[in-house]
C-alpha positions as CSV (number, residue, x, y, z in Angstrom):
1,X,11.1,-39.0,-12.6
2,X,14.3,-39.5,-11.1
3,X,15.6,-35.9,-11.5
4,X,12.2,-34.3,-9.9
5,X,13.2,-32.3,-6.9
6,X,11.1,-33.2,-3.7
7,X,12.6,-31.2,-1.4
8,X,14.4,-27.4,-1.7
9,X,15.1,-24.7,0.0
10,X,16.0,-21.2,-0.8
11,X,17.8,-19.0,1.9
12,X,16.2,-20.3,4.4
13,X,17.1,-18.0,7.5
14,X,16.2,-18.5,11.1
15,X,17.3,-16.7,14.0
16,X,16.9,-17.5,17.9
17,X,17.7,-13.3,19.3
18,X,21.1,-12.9,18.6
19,X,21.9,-16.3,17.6
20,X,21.3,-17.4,13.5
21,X,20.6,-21.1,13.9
22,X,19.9,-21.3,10.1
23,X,21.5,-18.8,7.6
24,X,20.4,-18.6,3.9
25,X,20.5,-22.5,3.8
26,X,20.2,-24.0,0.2
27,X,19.3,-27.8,-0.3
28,X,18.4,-29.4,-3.4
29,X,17.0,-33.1,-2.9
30,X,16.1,-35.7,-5.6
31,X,13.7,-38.3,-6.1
32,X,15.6,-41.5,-5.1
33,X,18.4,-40.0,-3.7
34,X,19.7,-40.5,0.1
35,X,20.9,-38.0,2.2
36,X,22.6,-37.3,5.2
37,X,22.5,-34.3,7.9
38,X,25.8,-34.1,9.5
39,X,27.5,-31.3,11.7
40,X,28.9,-30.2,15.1
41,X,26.8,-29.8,18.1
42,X,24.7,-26.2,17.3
43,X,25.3,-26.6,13.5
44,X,21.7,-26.0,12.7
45,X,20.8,-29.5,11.9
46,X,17.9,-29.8,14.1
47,X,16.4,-26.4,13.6
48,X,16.6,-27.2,9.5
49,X,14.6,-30.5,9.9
50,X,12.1,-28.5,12.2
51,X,11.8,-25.5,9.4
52,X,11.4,-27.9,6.9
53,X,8.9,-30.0,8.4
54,X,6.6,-27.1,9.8
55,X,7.7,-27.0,13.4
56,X,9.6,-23.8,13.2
57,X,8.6,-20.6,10.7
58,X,11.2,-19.3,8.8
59,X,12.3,-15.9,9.5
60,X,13.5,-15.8,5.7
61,X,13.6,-18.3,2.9
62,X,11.1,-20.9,0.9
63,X,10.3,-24.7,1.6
64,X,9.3,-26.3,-1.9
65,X,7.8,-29.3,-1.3
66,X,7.3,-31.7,-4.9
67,X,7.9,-28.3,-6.4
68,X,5.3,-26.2,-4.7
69,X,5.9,-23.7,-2.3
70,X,5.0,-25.2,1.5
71,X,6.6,-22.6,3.6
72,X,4.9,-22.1,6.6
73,X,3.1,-24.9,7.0
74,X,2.1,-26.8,10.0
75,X,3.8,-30.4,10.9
76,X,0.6,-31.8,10.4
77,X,-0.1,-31.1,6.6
78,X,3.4,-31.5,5.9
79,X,3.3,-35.0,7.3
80,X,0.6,-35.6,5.4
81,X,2.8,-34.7,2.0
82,X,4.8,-36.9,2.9
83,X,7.2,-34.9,5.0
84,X,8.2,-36.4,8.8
85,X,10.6,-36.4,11.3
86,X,11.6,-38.3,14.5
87,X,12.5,-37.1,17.8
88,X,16.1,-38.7,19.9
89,X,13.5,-39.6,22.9
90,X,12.5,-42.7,22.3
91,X,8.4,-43.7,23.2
92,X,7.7,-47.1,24.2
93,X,5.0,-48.8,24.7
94,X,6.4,-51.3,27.4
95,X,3.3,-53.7,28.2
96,X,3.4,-54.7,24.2
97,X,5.9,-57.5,22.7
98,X,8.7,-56.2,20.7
99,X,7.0,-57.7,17.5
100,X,3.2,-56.0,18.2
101,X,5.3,-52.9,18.9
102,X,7.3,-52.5,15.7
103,X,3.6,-54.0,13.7
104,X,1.7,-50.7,15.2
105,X,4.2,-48.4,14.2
106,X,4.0,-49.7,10.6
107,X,0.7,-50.1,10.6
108,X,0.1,-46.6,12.0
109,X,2.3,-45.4,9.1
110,X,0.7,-47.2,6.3
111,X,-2.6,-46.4,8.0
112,X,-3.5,-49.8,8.4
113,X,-4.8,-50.0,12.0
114,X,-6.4,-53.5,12.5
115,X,-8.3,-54.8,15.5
116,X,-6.7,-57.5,17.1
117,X,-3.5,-59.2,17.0
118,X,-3.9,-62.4,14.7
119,X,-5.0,-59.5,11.8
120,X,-2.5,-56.3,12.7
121,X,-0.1,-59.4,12.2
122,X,-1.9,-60.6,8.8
123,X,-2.4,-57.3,7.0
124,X,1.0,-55.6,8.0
125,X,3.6,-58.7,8.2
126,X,4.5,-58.4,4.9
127,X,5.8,-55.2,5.4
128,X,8.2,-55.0,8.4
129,X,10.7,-56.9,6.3
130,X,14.4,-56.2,7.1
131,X,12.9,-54.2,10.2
132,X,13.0,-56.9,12.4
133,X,15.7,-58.5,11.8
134,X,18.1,-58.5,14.2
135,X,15.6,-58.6,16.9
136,X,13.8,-61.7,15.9
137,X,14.5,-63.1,19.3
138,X,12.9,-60.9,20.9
139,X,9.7,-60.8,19.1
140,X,7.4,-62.3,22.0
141,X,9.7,-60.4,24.7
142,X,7.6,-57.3,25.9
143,X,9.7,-54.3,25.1
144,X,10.4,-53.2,29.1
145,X,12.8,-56.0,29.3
146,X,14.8,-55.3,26.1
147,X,17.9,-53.2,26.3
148,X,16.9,-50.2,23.6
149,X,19.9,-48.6,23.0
């Protein structure tokens, strides 16, 4: 269904006092379709993703989620719909290679969390794919001596 809407909103509104961080905001995303948040610093951008992925209430507006109304919701049931977002700090775990690092966080996304290294490696490796690359060598470095930004 290439023209199934996954996500939209509908004058979304929210206010911080006398500030309006989000005003009757109207987004219509696809199935297959990739999309990009851009604006100035205090735009809004960050206080749409958190309205839309349950971290902030809306003072006004709908969240349709795969058509059905998901306003309101907290970040974890809308993760679990399919719905996430990242945060700018990054967390590392330092004492783990930068290969076992980037296998937990797919397996922890694909909800494949595996005792012991030879099988996190075995039933995940197949699917870090163009993730690693570009930092092949530095698959056996632990990630507190790799530059990260």
């Amino acid at each position: 269904m290439p023209d199934a809407s996954i996500l939209k909103t509908i004058d979304l509104t929210k206010s911080f006092g006398m500030v309006m961080a989000a005003n009757q905001v109207n987004v219509e995303i696809h199935a297959g379709e990739l999309v990009g948040i851009v604006g100035a610093n205090g735009s809004g951008k960050t206080t749409f993703l958190n309205l839309i992925t349950g971290y902030l209430t809306p003072d006004r507006g709908r969240i349709f989620l795969m058509g059905e109304d998901r306003t309101g919701l907290p970040p974890r049931v809308v993760t679990r719909l399919g719905i996430a977002r990242s945060f700018q700090i990054p967390q590392l775990y330092t004492n783990l290679s930068v290969l076992d690092s980037i296998l937990l966080s797919v397996a922890a996304r694909a909800q494949l969390m595996v005792v012991g290294r030879r099988a996190r490696r075995t039933a995940v490796g197949a699917r870090i794919g163009s993730v690693t690359h570009g930092v092949l060598h530095h698959a056996e470095c632990p990630v507190a001596v790799v530059p990260h930004e």
